[in-house]
C-alpha positions as CSV (number, residue, x, y, z in Angstrom):
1,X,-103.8,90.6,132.3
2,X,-102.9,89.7,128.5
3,X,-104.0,86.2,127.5
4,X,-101.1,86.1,124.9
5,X,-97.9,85.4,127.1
6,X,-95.7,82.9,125.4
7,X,-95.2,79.6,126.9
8,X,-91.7,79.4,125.8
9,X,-89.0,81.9,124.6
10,X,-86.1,80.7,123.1
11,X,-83.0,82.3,120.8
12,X,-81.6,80.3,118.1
13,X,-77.8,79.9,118.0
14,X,-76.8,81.9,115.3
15,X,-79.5,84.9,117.2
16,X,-80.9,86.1,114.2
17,X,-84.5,83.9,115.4
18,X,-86.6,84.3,118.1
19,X,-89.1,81.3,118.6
20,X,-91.7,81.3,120.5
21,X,-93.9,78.8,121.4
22,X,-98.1,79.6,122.1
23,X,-100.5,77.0,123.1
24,X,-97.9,74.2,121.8
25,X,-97.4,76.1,118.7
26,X,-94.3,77.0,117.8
27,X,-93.1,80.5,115.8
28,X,-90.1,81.9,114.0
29,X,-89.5,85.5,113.7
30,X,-86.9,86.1,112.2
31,X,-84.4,89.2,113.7
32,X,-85.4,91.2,110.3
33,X,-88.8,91.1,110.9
34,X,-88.9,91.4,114.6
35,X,-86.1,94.9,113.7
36,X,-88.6,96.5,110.4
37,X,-91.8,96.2,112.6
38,X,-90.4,97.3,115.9
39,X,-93.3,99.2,117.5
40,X,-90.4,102.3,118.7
41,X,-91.2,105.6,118.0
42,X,-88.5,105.4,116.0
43,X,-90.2,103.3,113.6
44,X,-93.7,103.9,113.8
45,X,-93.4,108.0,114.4
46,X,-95.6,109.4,116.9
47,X,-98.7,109.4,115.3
48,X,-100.6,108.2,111.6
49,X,-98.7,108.5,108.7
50,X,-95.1,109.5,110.6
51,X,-94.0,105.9,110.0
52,X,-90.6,105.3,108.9
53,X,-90.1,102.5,106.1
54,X,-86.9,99.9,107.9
55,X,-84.5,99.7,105.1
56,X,-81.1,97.9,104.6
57,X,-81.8,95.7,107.9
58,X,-81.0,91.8,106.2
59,X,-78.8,89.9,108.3
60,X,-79.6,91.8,111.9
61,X,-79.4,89.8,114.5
62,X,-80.3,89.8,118.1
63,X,-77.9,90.3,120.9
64,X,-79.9,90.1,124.2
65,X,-83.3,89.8,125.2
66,X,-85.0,91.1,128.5
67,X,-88.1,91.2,130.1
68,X,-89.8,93.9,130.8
69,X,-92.0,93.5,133.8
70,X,-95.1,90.9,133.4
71,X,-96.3,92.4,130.0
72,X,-93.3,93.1,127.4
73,X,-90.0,91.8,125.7
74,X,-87.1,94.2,125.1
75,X,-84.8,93.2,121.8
76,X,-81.5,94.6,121.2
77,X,-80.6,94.4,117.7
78,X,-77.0,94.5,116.0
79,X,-77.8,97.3,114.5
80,X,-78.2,99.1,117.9
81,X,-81.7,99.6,118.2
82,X,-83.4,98.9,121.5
83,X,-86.2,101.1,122.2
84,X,-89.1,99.0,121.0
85,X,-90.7,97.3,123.7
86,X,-92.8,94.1,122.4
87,X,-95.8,93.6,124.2
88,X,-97.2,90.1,124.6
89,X,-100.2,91.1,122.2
90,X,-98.4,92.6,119.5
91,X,-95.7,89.5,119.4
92,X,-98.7,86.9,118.8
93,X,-99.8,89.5,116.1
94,X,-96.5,89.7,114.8
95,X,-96.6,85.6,115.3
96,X,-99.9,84.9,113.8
97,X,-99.9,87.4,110.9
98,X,-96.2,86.9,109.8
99,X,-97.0,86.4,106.3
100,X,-99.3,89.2,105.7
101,X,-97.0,91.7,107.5
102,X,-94.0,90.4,105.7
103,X,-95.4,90.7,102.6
104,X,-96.6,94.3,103.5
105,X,-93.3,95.2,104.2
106,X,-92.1,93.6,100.6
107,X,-94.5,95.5,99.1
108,X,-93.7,99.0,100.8
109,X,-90.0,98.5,100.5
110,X,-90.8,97.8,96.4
111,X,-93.1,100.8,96.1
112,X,-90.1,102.9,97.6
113,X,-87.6,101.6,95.4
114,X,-85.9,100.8,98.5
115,X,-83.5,97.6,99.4
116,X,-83.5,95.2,102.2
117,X,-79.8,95.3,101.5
118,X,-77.3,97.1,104.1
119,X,-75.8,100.2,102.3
């Protein structure tokens, strides 16, 4: 059983927010960040070190959320990923640590010389 199931999931209007809401607490994630930190294969390879920097994903948005059994959360981007399935656990990380990991992912996408700009 994961202790980290959200008390509340909502979508914002414009879908480009996902809030959920842990022991009262309430988190933004923005689409962007939910999309550059997907935990797919796609974006994390299959192994360490086959990561693939997320580029050119600003304004991604959300366009339907499902469950996924008792433990995950399955996100459909704009952008037509959908293979990441967020677990319970990794969406209070990605919750709790937002502001580390975002400004991880500033700093990679800088070091690359990379935008988070579509093309």
């Amino acid at each position: 059983m994961q202790d980290n199931i959200p008390e509340e999931i909502r979508l914002n209007q414009d879908k480009d927010v996902l809030m959920l809401v842990h022991a009262g607490e309430i988190y933004e994630l923005k689409a962007e960040y939910l999309r550059v930190l997907s935990p797919s294969a796609e974006v994390r390879g299959h192994g360490a070190g086959q990561s693939k920097l997320q580029t050119g994903k600003r304004g991604v948005t959300i366009r339907a959320l499902s469950a996924v059994g008792n433990y995950a959360l399955k996100i459909d981007f704009s952008d037509g990923h959908d293979t990441g399935l967020y677990d319970w656990d990794y969406l209070y990380q990605l919750s709790t640590q937002q502001q580390h990991n975002w400004a991880d992912y500033m700093q990679q996408l800088q070091l690359a010389g990379a935008s988070r700009e579509p093309s």
